[in-house]
C-alpha positions as CSV (number, residue, x, y, z in Angstrom):
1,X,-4.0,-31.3,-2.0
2,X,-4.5,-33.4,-4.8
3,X,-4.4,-32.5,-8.3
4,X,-8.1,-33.0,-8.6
5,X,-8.7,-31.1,-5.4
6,X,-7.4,-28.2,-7.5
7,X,-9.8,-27.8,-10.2
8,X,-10.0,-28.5,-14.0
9,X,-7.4,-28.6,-16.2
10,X,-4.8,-26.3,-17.4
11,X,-6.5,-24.2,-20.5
12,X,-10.1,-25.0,-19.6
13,X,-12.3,-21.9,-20.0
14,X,-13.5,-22.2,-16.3
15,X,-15.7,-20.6,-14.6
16,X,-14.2,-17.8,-12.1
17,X,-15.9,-19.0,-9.6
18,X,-13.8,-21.7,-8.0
19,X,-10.2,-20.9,-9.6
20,X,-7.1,-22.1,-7.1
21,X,-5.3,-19.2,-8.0
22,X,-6.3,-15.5,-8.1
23,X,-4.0,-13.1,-9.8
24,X,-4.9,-8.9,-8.9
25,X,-3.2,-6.6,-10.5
26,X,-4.3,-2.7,-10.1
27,X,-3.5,-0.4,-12.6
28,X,-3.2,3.3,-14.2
29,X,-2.8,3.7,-17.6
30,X,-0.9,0.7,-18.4
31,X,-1.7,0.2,-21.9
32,X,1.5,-1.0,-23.1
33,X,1.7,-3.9,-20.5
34,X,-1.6,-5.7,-20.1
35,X,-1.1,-8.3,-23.0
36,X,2.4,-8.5,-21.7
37,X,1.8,-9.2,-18.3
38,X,-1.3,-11.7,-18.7
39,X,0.9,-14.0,-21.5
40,X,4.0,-14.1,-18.9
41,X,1.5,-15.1,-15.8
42,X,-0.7,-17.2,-17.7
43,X,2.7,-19.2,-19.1
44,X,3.9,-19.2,-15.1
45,X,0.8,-20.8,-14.3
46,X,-0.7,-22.8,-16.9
47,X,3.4,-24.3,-17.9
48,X,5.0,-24.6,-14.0
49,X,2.1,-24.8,-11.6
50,X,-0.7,-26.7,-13.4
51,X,-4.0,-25.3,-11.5
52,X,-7.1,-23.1,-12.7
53,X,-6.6,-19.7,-12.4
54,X,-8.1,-16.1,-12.9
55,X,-6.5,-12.6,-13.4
56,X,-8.3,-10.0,-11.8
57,X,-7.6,-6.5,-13.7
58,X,-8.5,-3.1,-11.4
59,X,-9.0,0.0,-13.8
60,X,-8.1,2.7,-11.2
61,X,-9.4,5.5,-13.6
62,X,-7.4,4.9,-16.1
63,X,-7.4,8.0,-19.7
64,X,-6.1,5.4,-21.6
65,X,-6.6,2.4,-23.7
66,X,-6.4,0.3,-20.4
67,X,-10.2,-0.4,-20.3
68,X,-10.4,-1.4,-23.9
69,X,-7.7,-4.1,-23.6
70,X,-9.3,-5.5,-20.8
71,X,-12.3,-6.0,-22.0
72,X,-11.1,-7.2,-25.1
73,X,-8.8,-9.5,-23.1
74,X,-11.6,-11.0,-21.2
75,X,-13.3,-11.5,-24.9
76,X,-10.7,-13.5,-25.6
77,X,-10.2,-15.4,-22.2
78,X,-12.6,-15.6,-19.6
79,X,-9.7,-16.4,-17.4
80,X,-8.8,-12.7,-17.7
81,X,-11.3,-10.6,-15.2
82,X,-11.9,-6.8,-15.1
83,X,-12.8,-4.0,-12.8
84,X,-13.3,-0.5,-14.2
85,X,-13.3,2.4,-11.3
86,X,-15.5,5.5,-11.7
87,X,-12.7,7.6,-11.3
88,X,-8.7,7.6,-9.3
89,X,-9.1,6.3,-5.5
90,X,-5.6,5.1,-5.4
91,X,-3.4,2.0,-5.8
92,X,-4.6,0.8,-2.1
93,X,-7.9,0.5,-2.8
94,X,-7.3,-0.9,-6.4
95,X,-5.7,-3.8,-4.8
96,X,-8.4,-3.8,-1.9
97,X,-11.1,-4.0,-4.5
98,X,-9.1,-6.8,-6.7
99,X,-9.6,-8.7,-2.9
100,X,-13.1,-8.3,-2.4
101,X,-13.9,-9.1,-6.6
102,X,-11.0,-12.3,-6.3
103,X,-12.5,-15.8,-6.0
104,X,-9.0,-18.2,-5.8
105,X,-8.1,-20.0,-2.9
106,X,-4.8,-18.2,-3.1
107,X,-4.9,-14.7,-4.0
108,X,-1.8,-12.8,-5.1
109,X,-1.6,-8.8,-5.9
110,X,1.4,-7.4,-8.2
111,X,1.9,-4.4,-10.2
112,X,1.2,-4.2,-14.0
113,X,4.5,-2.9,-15.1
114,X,6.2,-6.3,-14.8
115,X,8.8,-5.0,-12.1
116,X,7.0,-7.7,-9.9
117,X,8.4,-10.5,-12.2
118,X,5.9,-12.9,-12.9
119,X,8.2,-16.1,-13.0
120,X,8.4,-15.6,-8.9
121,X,4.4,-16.8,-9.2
122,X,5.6,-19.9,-8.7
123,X,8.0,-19.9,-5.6
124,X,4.9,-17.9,-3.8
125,X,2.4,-20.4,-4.8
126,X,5.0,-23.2,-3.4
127,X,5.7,-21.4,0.2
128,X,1.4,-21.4,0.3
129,X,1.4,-25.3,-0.5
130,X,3.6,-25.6,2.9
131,X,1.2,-24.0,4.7
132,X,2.5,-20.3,4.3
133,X,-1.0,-18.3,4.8
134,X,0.9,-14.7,4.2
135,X,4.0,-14.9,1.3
136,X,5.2,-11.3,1.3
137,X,8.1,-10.6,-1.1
138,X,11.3,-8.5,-0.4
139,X,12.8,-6.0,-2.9
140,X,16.5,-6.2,-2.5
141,X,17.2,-3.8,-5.0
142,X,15.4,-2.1,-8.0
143,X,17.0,-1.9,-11.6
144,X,17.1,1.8,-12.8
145,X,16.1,3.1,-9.3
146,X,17.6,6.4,-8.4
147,X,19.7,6.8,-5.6
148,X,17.7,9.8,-4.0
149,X,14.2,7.4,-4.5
150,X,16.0,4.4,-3.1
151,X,17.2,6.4,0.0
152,X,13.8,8.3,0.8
153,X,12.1,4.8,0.4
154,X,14.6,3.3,3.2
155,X,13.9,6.2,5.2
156,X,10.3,5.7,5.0
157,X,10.3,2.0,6.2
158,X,12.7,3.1,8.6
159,X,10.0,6.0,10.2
160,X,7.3,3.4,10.2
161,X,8.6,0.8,11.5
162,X,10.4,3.0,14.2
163,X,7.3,4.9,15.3
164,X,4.1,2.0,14.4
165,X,2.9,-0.4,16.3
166,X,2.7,-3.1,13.4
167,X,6.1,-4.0,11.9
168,X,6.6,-3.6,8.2
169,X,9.4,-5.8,6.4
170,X,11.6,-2.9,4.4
171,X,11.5,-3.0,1.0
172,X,7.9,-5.1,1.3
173,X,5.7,-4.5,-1.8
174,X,2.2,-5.4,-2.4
175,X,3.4,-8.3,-4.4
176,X,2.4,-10.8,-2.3
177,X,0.3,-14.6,-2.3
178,X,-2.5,-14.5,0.8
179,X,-4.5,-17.5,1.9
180,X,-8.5,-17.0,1.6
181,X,-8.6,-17.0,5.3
182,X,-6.1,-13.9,5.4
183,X,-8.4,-12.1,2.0
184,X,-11.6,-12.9,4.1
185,X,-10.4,-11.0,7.3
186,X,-9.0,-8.2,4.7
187,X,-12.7,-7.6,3.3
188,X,-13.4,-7.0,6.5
189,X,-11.4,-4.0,7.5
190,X,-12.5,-0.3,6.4
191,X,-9.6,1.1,6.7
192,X,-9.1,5.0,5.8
193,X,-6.9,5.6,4.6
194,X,-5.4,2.1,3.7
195,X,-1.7,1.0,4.0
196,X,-2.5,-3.2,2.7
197,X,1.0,-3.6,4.2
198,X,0.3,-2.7,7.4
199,X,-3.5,-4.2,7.4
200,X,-1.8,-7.4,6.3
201,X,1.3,-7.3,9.0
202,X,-1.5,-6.8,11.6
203,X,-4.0,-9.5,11.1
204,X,-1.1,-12.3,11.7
205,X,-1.4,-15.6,10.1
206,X,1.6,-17.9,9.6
207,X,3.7,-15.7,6.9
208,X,7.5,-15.8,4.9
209,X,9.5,-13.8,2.9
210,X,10.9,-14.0,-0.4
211,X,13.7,-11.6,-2.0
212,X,13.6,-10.4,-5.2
213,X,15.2,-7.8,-7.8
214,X,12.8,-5.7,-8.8
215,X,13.4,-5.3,-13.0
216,X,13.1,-2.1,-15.1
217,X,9.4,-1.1,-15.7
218,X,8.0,-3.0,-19.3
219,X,6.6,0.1,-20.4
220,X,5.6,3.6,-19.0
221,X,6.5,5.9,-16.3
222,X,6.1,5.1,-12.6
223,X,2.6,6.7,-10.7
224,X,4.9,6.5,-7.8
225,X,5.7,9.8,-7.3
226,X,7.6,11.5,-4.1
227,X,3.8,13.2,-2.9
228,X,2.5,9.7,-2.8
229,X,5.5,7.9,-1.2
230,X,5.3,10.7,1.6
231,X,1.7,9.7,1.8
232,X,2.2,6.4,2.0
233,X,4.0,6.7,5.3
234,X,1.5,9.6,6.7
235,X,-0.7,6.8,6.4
236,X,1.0,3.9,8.4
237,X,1.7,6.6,11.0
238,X,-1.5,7.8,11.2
239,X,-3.2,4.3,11.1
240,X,-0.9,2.4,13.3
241,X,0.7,4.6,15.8
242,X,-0.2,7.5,17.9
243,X,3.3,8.6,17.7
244,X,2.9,12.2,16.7
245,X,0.2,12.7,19.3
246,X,2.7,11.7,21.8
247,X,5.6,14.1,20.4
248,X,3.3,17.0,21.0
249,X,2.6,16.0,24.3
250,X,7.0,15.4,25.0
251,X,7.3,18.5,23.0
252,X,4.7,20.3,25.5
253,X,6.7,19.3,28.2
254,X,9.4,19.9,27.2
255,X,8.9,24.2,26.1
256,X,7.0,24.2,29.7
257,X,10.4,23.5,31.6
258,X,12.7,25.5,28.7
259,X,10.4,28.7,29.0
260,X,10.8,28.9,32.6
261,X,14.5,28.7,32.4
262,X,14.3,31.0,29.6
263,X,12.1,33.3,32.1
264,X,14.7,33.2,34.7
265,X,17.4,34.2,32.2
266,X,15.0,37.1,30.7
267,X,14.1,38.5,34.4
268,X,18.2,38.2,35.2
269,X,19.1,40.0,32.1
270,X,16.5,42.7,33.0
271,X,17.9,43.4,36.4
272,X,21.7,43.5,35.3
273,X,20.5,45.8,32.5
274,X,18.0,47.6,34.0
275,X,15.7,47.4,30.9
276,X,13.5,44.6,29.2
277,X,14.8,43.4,25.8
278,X,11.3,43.4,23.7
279,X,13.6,41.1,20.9
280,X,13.4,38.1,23.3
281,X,10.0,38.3,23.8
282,X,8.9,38.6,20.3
283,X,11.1,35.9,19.4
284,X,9.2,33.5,22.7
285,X,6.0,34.9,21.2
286,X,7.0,33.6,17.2
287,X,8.0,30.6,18.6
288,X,5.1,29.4,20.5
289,X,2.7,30.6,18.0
290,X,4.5,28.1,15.8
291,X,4.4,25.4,17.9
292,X,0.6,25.7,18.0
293,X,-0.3,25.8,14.7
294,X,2.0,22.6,14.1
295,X,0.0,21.3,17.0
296,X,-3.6,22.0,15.6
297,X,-2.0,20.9,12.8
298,X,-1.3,17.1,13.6
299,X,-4.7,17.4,15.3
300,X,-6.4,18.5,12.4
301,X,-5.4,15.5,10.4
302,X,-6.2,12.8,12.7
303,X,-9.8,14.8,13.5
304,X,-10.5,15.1,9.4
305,X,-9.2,10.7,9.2
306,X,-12.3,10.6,11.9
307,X,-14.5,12.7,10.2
308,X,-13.9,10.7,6.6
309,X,-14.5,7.5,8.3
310,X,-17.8,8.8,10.0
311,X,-19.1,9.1,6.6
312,X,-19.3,5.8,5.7
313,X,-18.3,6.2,1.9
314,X,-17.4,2.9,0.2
315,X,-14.0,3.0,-0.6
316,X,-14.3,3.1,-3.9
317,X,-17.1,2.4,-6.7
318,X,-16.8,0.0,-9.5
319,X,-18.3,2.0,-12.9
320,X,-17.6,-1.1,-14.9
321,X,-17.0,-4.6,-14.8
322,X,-16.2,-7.2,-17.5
323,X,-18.5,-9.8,-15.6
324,X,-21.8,-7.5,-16.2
């Protein structure tokens, strides 16, 4: 690709609609990085790659001044691109709707608070000029991550990549560089709910890996909290394996041949004694009833995933844009 293959030159106020590079980045109440974050990519790209470029911003129902910036951001730069949701739908759909609003040949998704460091813009951009279509980057390890967040993270990518059909590289984030082929067959899918790291594991294309060190947030607290891990990895079960389907139907088996030994040894103990032991049974009645109501359980929340997606809501809805 030659160097005008790739578009005007560095600095030009162009127009979004043919940049090489796309740059998404969801957010929640980031105030105190947006300025930060688009100086250190735009330096990345303007200074070390040398190619037109746009930074998609996703407002995912932000209280702050988040909205505000942006807009005053894309005042300043027309580089600088914003969505505005009408309320919360979640980081996954943030960075679904950065996909479907992104224009680049290349588009690449990071975080807001700078832990995705911007300065590794440029190795992801280089694996796509080798013909990389999927760069996925690799958190070794995470500065000022607890111990107890780091192990129930490992244990998470551990579960889904045990139990799903799709492999999921531990420690991926969604700080990755995808080819416009790859986006086009993302916009696609209507996954609910969506786990991008599955989606984007599953639709192939010729992909790498780069490690990284995750640095300390730039400013904030992490949205990241424990509910939302644990729903992350209901969701890659759920989506891409029928796993706890099938332990319901091994565990079904299994109390079938276990309550006719535990029959025998009830009808044995009742001979010898000469009297029934009411404590067993209650105890074969408690425990059955809970093994039920687990099962409707994991039923219920694969039938309520069908009934969502027969629906047919959008995934999420733009209020706002800085385009309009």
């Amino acid at each position: 690709m030659t160097a005008a293959e790739m578009g005007p030159e560095v600095g030009e106020r162009t127009n979004h609609a043919d940049p090489v590079l796309s740059v998404v980045v969801p957010l929640l109440n980031e105030e105190g990085s947006i300025d930060e974050l688009f100086r250190r990519v735009a330096d990345v790209i303007e200074n070390r790659i040398g190619v037109s470029f746009e930074i998609v911003f996703v407002d995912d129902g932000s209280t702050d001044r988040s909205w505000a910036l942006i807009h005053a951001l894309h005042t300043r730069d027309r580089r600088a691109r914003g969505l505005r949701f009408s309320r919360n739908f979640g980081h996954q759909y943030a960075v679904k709707a950065g996909l479907d609003y992104a224009a680049g040949q290349a588009v690449i998704s990071m975080d807001c608070d700078l832990q995705h460091p911007p300065v590794l813009i440029e190795a992801l951009y280089e694996q796509w000029r080798e013909g990389y279509q999927i760069v996925t980057t690799v958190k070794e390890r995470t500065e000022g991550l607890g111990l107890i967040r780091s192990v129930v993270t490992r244990i998470g990518y551990w579960v889904i990549n045990t139990l799903t059909e799709v492999p999921v590289e531990p420690g991926a984030a969604d700080f990755r560089l995808l080819d416009r082929k790859v986006v086009e067959q993302v916009k696609r899918l209507n996954e609910d709910p969506l786990l991008l790291r599955g989606v984007v594991g599953w639709v192939g294309y010729r992909s790498t890996v780069i490690p990284y060190v995750a640095e300390r947030r730039f400013a904030g607290e992490s949205k990241y909290s424990f509910r939302r891990l644990l729903g992350l990895v209901t969701s890659g079960l759920m989506s891409f394996s029928p796993a706890p389907l099938r332990f319901l139907t091994y565990l079904g088996l299994s109390l079938v041949v276990a309550s006719f030994g535990f029959a025998v040894v009830v009808v044995a103990r009742a001979v010898q004694e000469g009297a029934w032991n009411s404590g067993w049974i209650s105890v074969l009645v408690l425990l059955f009833a809970g093994i039920n109501f687990l099962a409707l359980g994991v039923l219920a929340e694969y039938v309520a995933r069908i009934h969502r997606s027969l629906k047919n809501r959008p995934s999420y809805i733009v209020a706002e844009s800085t385009d309009k």
